[in-house]
C-alpha positions as CSV (number, residue, x, y, z in Angstrom):
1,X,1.1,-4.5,14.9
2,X,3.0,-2.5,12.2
3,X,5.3,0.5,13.7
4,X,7.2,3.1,12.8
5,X,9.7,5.1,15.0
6,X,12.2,8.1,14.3
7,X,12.2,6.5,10.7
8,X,14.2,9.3,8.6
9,X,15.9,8.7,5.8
10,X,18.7,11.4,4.1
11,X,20.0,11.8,0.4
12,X,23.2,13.6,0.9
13,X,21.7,17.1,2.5
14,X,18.1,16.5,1.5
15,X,15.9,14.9,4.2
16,X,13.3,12.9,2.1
17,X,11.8,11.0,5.3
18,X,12.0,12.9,8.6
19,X,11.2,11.3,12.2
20,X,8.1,9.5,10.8
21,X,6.2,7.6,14.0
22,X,2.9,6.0,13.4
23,X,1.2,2.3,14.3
24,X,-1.1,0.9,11.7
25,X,-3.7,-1.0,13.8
26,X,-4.2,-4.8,13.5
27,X,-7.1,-5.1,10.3
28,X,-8.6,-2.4,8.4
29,X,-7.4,0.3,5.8
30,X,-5.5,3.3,6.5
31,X,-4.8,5.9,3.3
32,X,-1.4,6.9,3.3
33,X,-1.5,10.7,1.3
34,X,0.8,13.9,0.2
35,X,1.7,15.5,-2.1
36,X,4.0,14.7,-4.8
37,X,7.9,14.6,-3.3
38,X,6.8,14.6,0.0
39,X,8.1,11.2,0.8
40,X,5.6,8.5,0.4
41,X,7.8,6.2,-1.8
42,X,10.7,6.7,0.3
43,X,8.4,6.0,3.0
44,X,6.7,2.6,1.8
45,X,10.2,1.7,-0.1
46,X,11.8,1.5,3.8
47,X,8.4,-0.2,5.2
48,X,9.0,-2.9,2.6
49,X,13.2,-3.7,2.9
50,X,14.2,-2.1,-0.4
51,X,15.9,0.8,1.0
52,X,17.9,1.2,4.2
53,X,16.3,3.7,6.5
54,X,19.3,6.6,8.2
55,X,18.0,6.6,11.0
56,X,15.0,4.9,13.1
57,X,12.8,1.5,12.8
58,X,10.2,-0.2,11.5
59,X,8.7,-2.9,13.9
60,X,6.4,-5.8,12.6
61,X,5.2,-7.9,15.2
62,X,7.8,-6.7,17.4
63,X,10.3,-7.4,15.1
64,X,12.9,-4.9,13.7
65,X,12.6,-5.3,9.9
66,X,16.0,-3.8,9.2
67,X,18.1,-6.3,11.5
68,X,16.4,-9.2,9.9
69,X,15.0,-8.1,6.1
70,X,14.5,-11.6,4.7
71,X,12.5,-12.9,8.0
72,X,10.3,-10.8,7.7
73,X,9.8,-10.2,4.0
74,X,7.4,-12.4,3.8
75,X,5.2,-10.5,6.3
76,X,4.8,-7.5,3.9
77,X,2.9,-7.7,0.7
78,X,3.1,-5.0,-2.0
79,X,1.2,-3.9,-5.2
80,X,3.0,-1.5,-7.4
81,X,1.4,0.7,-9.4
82,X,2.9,-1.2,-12.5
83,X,3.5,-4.9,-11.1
84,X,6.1,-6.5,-12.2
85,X,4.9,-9.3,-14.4
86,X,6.3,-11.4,-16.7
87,X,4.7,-11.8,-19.9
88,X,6.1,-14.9,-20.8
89,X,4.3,-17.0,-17.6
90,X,0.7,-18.0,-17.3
91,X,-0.9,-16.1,-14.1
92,X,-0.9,-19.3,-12.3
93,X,3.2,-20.1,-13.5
94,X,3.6,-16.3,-11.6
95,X,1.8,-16.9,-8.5
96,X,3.5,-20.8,-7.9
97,X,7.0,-18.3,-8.5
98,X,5.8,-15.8,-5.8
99,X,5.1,-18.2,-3.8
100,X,8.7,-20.4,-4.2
101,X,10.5,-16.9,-3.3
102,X,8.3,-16.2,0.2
103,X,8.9,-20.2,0.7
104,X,5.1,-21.0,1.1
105,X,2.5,-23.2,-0.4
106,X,0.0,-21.1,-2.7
107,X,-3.3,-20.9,-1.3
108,X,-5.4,-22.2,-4.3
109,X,-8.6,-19.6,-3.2
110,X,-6.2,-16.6,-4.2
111,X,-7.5,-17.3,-7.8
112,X,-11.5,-16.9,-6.9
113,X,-10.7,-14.6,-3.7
114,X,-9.2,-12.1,-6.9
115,X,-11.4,-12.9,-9.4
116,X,-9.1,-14.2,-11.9
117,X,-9.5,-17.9,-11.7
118,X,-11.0,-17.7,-16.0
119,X,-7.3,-15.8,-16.5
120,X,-5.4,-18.6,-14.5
121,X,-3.9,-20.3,-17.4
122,X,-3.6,-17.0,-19.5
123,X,0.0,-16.0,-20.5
124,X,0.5,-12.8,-18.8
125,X,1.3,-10.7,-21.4
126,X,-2.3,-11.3,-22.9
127,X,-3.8,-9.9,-19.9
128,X,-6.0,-6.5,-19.9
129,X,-5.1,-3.7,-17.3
130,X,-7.6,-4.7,-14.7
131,X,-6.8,-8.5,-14.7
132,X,-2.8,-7.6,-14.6
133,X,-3.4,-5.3,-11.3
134,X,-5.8,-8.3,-10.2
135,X,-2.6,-10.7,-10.4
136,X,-0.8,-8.2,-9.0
137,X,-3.2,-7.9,-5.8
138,X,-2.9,-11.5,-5.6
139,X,1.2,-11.7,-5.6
140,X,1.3,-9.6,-3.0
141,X,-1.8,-11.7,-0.7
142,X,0.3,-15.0,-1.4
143,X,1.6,-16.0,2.1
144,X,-1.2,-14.2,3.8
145,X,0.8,-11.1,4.9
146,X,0.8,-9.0,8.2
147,X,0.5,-6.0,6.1
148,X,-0.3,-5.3,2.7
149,X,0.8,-2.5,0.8
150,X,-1.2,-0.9,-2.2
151,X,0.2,1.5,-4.3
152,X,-2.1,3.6,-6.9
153,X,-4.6,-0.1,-6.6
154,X,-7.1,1.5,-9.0
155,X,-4.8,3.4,-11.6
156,X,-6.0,3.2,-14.9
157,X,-9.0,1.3,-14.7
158,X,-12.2,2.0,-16.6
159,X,-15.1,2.7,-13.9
160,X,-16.5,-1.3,-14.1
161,X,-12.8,-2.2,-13.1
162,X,-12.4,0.1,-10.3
163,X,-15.8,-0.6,-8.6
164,X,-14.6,-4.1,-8.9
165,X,-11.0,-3.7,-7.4
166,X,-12.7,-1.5,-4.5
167,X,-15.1,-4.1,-3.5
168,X,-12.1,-6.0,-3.4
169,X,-9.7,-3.9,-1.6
170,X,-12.3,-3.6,1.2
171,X,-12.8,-7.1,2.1
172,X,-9.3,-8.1,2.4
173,X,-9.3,-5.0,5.0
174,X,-12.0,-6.9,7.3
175,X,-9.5,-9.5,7.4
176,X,-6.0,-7.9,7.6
177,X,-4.0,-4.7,7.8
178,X,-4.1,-2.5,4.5
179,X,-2.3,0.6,4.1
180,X,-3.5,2.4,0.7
181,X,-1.4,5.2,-0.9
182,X,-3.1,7.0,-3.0
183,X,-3.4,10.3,-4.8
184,X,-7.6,10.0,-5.2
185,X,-9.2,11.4,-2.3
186,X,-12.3,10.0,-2.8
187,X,-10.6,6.3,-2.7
188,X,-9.6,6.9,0.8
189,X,-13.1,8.1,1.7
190,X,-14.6,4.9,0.2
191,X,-12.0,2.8,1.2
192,X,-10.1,3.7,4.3
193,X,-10.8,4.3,8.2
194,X,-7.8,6.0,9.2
195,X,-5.1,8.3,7.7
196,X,-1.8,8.9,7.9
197,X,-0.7,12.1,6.0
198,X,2.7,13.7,5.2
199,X,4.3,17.0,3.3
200,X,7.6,17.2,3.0
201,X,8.9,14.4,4.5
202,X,7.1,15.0,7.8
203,X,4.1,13.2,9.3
204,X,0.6,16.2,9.6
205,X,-1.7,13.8,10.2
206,X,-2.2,10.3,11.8
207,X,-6.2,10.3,13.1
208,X,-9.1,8.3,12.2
209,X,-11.2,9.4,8.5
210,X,-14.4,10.0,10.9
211,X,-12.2,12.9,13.2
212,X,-9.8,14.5,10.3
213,X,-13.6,15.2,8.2
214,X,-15.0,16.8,11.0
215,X,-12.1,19.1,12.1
216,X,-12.3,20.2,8.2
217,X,-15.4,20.4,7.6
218,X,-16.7,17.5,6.3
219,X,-13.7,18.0,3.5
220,X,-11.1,15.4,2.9
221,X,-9.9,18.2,0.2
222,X,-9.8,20.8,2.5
223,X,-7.7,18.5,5.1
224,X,-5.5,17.7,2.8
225,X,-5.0,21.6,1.7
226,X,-4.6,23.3,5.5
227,X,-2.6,20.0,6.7
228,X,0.4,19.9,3.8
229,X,0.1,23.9,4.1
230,X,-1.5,24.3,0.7
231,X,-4.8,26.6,-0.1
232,X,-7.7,26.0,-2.0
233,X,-6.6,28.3,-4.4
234,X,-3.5,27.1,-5.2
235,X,-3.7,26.1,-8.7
């Protein structure tokens, strides 16, 4: 069980993150969404150790994730939008790093679980888009974390690649806990089963897809409008 309570987080007078509470349930997808500056990076920078929240917790497993960062590091597995790979290594030279750093053997099935087990002795920095955020998906899965982050997953991939990286995406959420933060709407209607929604640093929604669509209408769009006090209108 992943948990946030009272987690806020202040730049000088500006309240980026404000008294954010939510449990991500054990297995399956939840889409994290708002609106640009409303917090999400702030948000999934805290959940992850890299910044220091002001106030509040996170909880993983019961565990405070702020009293003991490095324990539990290992736990959390992220995908950047852009991740941070080194040109210079093959993909199977990055994944035996990854997997030095979280202090676990690498799973040798990450290459065919991702789909990039023709790349595995490719340098890097020869790699297309979608076989870069493939590696990517695949740093973050080494050590088989509690909770995997993913960040933008399908960001620039031609339609082939992001059918691909969906398929994906879904069957590691039958098997463990996904949170998805996205700006594509119909990603999290594809992809997710819950959703947690903020605007302005505050949390307006935290329900299953199936209940938010029915309260709007069958609109994810039109949740997303009434909930971070937008209007269909607004250009």
């Amino acid at each position: 069980m992943i948990e946030a309570r009272e987690l806020s987080r202040r730049f000088g007078s500006i309240t980026a993150v404000d008294q954010l509470n939510f449990r991500l349930k054990t297995n399956g997808i939840t889409g994290f969404l708002g609106p640009n500056g409303a917090g999400k990076t702030t948000t999934i920078r805290m959940i992850t150790g890299a910044l220091a929240a002001s106030s509040g917790s996170v909880l993983i497993g019961g565990k405070d994730s702020f009293e003991d960062v490095d324990a539990l590091r290992g736990k959390i597995g992220y995908l950047p939008e852009r991740p941070p790979l080194v040109p210079e290594l093959s993909v199977k030279e990055q994944l035996a790093y990854v997997a030095s750093i979280k202090g676990v053997t690498l799973d040798s099935s990450l290459s065919e679980r991702c789909g990039i087990t023709e790349v595995w002795s490719q340098l890097q920095g020869e790699l297309s888009k979608g076989y870069r955020q493939r590696v990517g998906l695949a740093c973050a899965l080494v050590g088989t974390p509690d909770l995997l982050i993913l960040d933008e997953p399908t960001s620039g991939l031609d339609p082939h690649q992001v059918e691909s990286m969906r398929h994906l995406v879904k069957s590691i959420g039958e098997e463990q806990t996904v949170l998805l933060s996205t700006h594509l709407l119909p990603e999290v209607e594809l992809l997710c089963d819950h959703v947690l929604m903020i605007s302005r640093g505050r949390l307006v929604a935290d329900e299953s897809l199936e209940n938010l669509l029915e309260f709007h209408g069958g609109s994810l769009q039109t949740a997303f409008l009434d909930r971070c006090g937008f209007t269909e209108s607004t250009p």
